[in-house]
C-alpha positions in Angstrom: 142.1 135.6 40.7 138.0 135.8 41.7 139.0 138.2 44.1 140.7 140.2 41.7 138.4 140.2 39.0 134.8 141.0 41.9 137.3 144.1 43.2 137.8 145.1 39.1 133.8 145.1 38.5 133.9 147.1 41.6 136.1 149.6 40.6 133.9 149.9 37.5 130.8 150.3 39.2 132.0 152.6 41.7 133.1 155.0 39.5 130.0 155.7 38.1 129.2 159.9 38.8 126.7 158.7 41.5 129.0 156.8 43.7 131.7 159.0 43.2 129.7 161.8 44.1 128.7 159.7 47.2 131.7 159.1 48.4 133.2 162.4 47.7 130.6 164.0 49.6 130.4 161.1 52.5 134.4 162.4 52.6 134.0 165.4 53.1 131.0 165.2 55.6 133.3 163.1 57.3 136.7 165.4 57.6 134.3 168.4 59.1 132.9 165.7 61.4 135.9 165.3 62.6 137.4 168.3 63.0 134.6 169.5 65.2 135.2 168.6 68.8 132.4 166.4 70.3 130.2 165.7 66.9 132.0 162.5 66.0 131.3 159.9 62.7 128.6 158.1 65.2 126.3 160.9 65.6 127.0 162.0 62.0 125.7 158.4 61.2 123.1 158.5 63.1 121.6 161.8 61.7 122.0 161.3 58.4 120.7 157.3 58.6 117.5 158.2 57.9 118.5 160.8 54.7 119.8 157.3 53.0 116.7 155.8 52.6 115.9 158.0 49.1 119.5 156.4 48.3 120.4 153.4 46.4 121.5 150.8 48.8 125.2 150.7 47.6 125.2 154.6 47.3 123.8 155.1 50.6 126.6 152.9 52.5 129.3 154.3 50.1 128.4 158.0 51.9 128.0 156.5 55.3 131.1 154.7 55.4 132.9 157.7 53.5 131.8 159.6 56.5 133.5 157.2 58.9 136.6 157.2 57.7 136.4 160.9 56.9 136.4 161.5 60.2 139.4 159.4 61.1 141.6 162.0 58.8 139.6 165.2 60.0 140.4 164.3 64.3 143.5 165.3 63.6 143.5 168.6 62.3 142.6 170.4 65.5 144.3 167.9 67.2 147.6 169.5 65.7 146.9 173.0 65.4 145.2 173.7 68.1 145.8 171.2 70.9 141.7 170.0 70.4 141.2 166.4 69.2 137.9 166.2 67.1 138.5 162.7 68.1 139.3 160.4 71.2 141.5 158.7 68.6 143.2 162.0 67.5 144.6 162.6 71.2 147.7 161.1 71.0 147.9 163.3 68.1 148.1 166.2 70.1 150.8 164.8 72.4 153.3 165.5 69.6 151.3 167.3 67.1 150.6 170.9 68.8 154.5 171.3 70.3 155.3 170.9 66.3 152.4 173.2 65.4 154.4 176.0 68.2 157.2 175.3 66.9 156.6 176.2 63.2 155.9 172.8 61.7 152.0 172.6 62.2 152.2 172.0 58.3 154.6 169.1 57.7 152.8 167.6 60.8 149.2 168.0 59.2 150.8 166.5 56.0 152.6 163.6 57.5 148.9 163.1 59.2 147.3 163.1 55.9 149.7 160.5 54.3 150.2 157.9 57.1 145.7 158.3 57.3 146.1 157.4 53.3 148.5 154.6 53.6 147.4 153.3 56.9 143.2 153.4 55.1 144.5 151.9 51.8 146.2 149.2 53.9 143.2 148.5 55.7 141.5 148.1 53.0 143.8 145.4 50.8 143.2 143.6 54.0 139.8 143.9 53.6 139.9 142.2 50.4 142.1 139.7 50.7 141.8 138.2 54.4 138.4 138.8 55.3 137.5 135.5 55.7 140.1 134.2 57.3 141.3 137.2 59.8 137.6 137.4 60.3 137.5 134.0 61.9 140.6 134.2 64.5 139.2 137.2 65.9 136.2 135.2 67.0 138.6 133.0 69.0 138.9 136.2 71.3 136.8 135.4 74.4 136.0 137.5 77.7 139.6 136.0 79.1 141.6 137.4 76.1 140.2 140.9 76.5 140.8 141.0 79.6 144.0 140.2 79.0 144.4 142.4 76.3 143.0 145.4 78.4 145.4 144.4 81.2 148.2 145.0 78.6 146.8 148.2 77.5 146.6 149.3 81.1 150.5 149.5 80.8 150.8 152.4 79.2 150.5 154.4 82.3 154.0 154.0 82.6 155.6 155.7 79.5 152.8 158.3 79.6 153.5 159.4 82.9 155.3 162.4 82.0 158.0 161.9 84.1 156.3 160.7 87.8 154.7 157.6 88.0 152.9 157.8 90.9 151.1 161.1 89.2 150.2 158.8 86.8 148.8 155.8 88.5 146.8 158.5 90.9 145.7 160.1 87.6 144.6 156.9 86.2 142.9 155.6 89.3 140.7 158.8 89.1 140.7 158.1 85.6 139.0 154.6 86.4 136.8 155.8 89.7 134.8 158.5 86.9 134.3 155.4 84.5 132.6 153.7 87.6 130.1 156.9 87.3 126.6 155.4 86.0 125.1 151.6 85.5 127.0 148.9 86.4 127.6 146.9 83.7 126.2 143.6 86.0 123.8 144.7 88.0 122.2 147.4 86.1 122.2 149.7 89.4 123.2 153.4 89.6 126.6 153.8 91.2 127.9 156.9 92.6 125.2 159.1 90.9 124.7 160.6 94.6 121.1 161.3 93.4 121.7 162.9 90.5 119.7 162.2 87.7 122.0 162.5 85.3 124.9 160.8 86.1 122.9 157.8 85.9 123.5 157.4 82.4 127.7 158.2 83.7 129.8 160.6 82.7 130.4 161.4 78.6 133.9 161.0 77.6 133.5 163.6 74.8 132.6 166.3 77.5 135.8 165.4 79.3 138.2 165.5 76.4 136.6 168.8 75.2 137.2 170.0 78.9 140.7 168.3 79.2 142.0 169.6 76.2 140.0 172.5 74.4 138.8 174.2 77.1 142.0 174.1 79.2 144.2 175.1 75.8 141.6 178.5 76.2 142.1 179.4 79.5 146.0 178.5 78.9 145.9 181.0 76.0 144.1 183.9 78.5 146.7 183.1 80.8 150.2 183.7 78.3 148.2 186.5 76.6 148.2 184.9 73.3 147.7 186.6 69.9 147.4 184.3 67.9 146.3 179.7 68.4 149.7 179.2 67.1 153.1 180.5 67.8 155.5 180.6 64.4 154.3 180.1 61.2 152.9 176.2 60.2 155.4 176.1 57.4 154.6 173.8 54.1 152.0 171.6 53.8 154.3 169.3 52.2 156.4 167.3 54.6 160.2 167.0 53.5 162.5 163.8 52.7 163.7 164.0 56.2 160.1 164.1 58.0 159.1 161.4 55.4 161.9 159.0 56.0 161.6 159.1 59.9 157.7 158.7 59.6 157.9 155.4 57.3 158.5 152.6 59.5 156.3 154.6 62.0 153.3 154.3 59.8 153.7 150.9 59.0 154.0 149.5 62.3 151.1 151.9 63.2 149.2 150.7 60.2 149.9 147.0 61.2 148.8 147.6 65.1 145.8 149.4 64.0 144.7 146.6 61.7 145.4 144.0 63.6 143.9 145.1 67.2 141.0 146.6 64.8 139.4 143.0 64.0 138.5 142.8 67.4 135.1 144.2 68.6 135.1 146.5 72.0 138.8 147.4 70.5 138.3 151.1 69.1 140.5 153.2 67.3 141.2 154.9 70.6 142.6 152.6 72.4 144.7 151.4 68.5 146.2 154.8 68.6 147.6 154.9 72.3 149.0 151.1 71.5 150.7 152.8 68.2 152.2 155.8 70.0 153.5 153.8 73.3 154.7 151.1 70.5 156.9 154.0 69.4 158.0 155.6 72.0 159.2 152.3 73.4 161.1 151.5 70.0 162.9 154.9 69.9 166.4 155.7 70.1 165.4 159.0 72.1 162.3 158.5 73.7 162.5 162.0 75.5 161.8 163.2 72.3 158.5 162.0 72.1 155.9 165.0 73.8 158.2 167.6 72.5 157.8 167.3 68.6 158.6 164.0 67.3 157.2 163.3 64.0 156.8 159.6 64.6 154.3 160.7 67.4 152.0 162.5 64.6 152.5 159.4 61.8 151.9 155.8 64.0 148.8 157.0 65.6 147.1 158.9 62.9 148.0 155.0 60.7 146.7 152.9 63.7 143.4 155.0 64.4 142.8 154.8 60.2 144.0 151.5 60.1 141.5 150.4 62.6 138.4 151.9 61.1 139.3 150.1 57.9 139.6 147.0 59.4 136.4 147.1 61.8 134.7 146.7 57.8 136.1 142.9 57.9 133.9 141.2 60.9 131.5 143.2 60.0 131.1 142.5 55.9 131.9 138.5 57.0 130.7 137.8 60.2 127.6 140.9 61.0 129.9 142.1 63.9 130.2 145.3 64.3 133.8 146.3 65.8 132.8 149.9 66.7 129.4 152.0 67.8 129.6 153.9 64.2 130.0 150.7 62.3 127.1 149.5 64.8 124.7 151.9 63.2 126.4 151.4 59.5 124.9 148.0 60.6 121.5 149.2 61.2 121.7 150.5 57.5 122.5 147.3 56.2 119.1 146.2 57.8 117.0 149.1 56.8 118.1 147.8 53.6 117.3 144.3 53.4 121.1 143.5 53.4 122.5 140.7 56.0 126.1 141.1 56.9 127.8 137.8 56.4 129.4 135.3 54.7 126.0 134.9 52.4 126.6 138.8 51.7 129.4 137.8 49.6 127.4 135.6 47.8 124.0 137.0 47.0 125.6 140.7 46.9 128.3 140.3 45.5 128.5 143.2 43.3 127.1 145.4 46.4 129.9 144.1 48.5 132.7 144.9 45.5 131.5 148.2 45.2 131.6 149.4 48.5 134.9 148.1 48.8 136.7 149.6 46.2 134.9 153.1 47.0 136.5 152.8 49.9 140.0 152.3 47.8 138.6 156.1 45.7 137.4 157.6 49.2 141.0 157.5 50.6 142.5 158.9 47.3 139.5 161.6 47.7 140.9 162.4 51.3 144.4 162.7 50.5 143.5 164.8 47.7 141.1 167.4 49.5 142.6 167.1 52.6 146.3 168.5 51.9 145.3 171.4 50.1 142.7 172.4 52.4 145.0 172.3 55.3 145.8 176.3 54.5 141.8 176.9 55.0 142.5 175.1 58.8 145.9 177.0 59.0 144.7 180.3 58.3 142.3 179.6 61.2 145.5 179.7 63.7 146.3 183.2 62.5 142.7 184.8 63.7 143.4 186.8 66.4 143.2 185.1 70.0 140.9 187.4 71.4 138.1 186.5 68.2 139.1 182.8 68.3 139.0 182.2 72.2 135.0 182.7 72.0 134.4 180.4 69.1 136.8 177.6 70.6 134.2 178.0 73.9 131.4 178.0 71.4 132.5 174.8 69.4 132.8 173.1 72.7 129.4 173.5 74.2 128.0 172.5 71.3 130.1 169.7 70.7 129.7 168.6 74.6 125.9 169.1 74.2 125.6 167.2 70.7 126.4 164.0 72.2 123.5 163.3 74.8 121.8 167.1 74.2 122.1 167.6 77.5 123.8 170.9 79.1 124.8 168.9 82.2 127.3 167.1 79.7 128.5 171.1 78.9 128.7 172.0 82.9 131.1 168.7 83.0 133.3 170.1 79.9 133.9 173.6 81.7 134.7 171.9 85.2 137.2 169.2 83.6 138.2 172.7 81.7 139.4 174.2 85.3 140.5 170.7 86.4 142.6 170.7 83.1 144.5 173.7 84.0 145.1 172.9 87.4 146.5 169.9 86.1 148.6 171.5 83.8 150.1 174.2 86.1 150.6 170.9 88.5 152.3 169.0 85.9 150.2 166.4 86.3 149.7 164.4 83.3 146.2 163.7 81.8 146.7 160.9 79.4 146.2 158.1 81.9 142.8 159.6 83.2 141.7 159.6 79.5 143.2 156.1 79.4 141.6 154.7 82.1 138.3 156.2 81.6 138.6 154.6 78.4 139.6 151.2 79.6 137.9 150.9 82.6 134.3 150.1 81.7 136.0 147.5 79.3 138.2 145.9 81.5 135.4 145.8 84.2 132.9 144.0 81.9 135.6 141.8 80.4 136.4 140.6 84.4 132.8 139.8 85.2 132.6 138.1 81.8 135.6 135.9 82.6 134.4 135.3 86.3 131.4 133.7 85.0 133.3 131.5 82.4 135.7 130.3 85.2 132.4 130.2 87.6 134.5 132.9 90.1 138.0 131.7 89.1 140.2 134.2 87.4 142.8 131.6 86.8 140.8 130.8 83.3 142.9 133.7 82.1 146.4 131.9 82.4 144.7 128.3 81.0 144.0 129.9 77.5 147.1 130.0 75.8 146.2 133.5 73.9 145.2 134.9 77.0 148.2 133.8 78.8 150.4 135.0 76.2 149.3 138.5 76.3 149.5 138.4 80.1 153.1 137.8 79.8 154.0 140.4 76.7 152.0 142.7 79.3 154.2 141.6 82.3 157.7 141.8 79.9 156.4 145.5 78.9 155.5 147.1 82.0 159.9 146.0 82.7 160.3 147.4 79.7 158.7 150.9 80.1 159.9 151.3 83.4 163.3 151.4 82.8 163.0 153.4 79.5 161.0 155.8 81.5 163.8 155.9 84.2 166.0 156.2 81.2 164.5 159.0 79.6 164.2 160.5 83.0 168.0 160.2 83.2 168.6 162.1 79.8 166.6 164.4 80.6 168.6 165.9 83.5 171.5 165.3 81.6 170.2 167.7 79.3 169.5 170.2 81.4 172.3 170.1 83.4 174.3 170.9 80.2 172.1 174.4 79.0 172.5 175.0 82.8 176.6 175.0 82.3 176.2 176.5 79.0 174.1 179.6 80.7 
């Protein structure tokens, strides 16, 4: 009943004009953040950081964390439409989101994507109030074993992104891995591979690759067919129907509850929530071969995991000071500036501070929902710009979205060459989701290994003496089984299906 009553004052409180304007305006910062390619809600942070300091303290946080989870709804927009995530978590998006965008239902995709964000946010956030404490606390009883563990599991996804061969895949994600190895190593704080050059000291940006992978490949793709216009058939309503909206239920609940979950855990981003979510699906699905080709469910469990997660990175760090994610890292830094100590003491001496910023958080998601579906016609009237104007402005977007991030234009040289890479790739049909995986992974599996090395003084076998650790080990082990022989199964249908418009031609 305490908790009830603290959220209550906060609801009063953070519907004064000042916070709502805050948060309205941290929302919408946050939704063009991310549907720019390469900006992102940490540098957005981390510009505007110093701005907050003419702010109250509880209306400055209320606009920086609007602008964080802003950006979880805006990655997707692009993602969708055009086949660019604005975010890292937004690619899975795209897997599913641009063939329904080509196949006129770019707008019940962008709506189901606003809806499972708003359920998947608000979720995060009921947890937020209710189980901080607690959920909080058996998150720290995640050591260097358990992540490596966990990374091991996530690892597994090779198989059902594969595409079809898995031996594309694992070569795709060992290059994926060998490019993460690019830079200082994590131990030894030596160059490796940098051959050198200055800057790949400081390794290779994963925004720059994406950008490459995926919006600069989509360009020369769309020289290549002649396009006229980014998307082929019209988006259709805005408004997903009861059909889209039943499939996409469960989807973005059991996205919502995997992004929540996996989000108490520091190192565990919303990238990384999202691929869980859509592999989670995929694996769950009567007709898994639908899944790259359209599906809904491909749009609604990762756009509710990668929300889900950012709302709950906000519970170690209110209760504990731990920051789950670089952008709540520097929402950290503007607790300090100030005066404001994360933590369980938080709750006490800042009590109405802490109650305030969380139930902006409840008004920021109804903001988004709000703002977002009707302005999906400004992003869809974007698509119908003629190719030959919109090529240049994609190419524009992405060198200053690859030069943003570090402000360096060898990060824009990498973009364009993982641009060409991208379309060989593509007219090799060789899949690119386990590079982007293991680029991802890698640097956190390899530090999690050296962690749990030094815990077991050189013996890995500290990972199957933890029962937590051991327990993921084995899910990991029982779903690599599993995907291989839905993959085969899939790979099965497949012909079948094609063998059929082959008798029916």
């Amino acid at each position: 009943m305490d908790t009830i009553q603290f959220l209550m004052d906060g609801f009063v409180s953070a519907l004064t004009l000042q916070n709502l304007l805050m948060a309205a305006i941290g929302a919408l910062i946050g939704t063009f953040v991310g549907v720019l390619p390469g900006l992102g809600p940490t540098s957005a942070i981390a510009i505007l950081l110093p701005l907050t300091a003419v702010l109250e303290p509880t209306q400055g946080i209320i606009m920086l964390a609007g602008i964080y989870y802003g950006a979880m709804y805006g990655g997707s927009t692009t993602a969708i439409l055009l086949n660019i995530p604005g975010e890292l978590s937004s690619v899975p998006t795209c897997l599913d989101g641009y063939p329904l965008a080509k196949q006129g239902k770019g707008g019940p995709a962008l709506g189901i994507s606003a809806i499972a964000s708003f359920t998947a946010g608000l979720m995060g956030v009921v947890g937020l109030v209710f189980f901080a404490p607690i959920l909080a606390d058996q998150a720290l009883k995640f050591g260097p074993p358990e992540y490596f563990a966990l990374m091991i599991l996530a690892l597994t996804l090779m198989v059902s992104l594969s595409g079809g061969s898995l031996i594309k895949s694992f070569l795709m994600g060992a290059f994926g891995y060998t490019l993460a190895l690019v830079g200082l190593g994590p131990s030894s704080g030596m160059p490796r591979f940098d051959y050198g050059v200055s800057s790949l000291v400081g390794g290779l940006d994963m925004i720059s690759i994406i950008i490459g992978l995926f919006a600069v490949t989509e360009v020369l793709k769309g020289i290549e067919e002649k396009r006229l216009s980014t998307v082929i058939g019209k988006p259709g309503s805005v408004y997903p129907g009861k059909a889209d909206l039943k499939k996409s239920a469960a989807p973005m609940l059991r996205g919502g509850l995997v992004g929540f979950f996996l989000g108490l855990l520091p190192g565990c981003s919303a990238a990384i929530t999202s691929f869980l979510a859509y592999d989670l699906e995929k694996k769950i699905a009567k007709r898994p071969e639908r899944f790259g080709k359209g599906a809904i469910e491909g749009v609604a469990s990762p756009e509710a995991a990668n929300n889900a997660t950012s709302s709950a990175g906000f519970i170690p760090l209110f209760s504990l000071g731990i920051p789950s994610s670089p952008p709540l890292a520097i929402l950290l830094a503007g607790f300090m500036i100030y005066g404001l100590t994360p933590g369980p003491v938080l709750f006490e001496q800042h009590a109405s501070f802490v109650w305030t910023v969380i139930a902006s958080m409840f008004i920021g998601n109804a903001m988004l929902l709000v703002l977002n579906l009707p302005m999906v016609w400004i992003w869809v009237k974007l698509t119908q710009v003629p190719y030959g104007i919109m090529a240049p402005i994609i190419l524009m977007l992405c060198t200053i979205g690859a030069y943003s991030v570090r402000n360096s234009m060898f990060d824009v040289l990498i973009a364009f060459i993982f641009g060409g890479l991208g379309y060989l790739f593509y007219k090799g049909k060789w899949p690119v989701v386990p590079l982007i995986l293991c680029f991802i992974l890698g640097p956190l599996l390899e530090e999690s290994f050296i962690q749990t090395m030094a815990m077991g003084s050189g013996d890995l076998s500290i990972v199957l003496g933890r029962p937590i650790s051991l327990t993921i080990l084995l899910a990991a082990a029982a779903l690599l089984i599993v995907s291989i022989l839905l993959n085969k199964r899939t790979q099965i249908r497949v012909r079948e299906e094609r063998r059929g418009e082959e008798d029916v031609a």
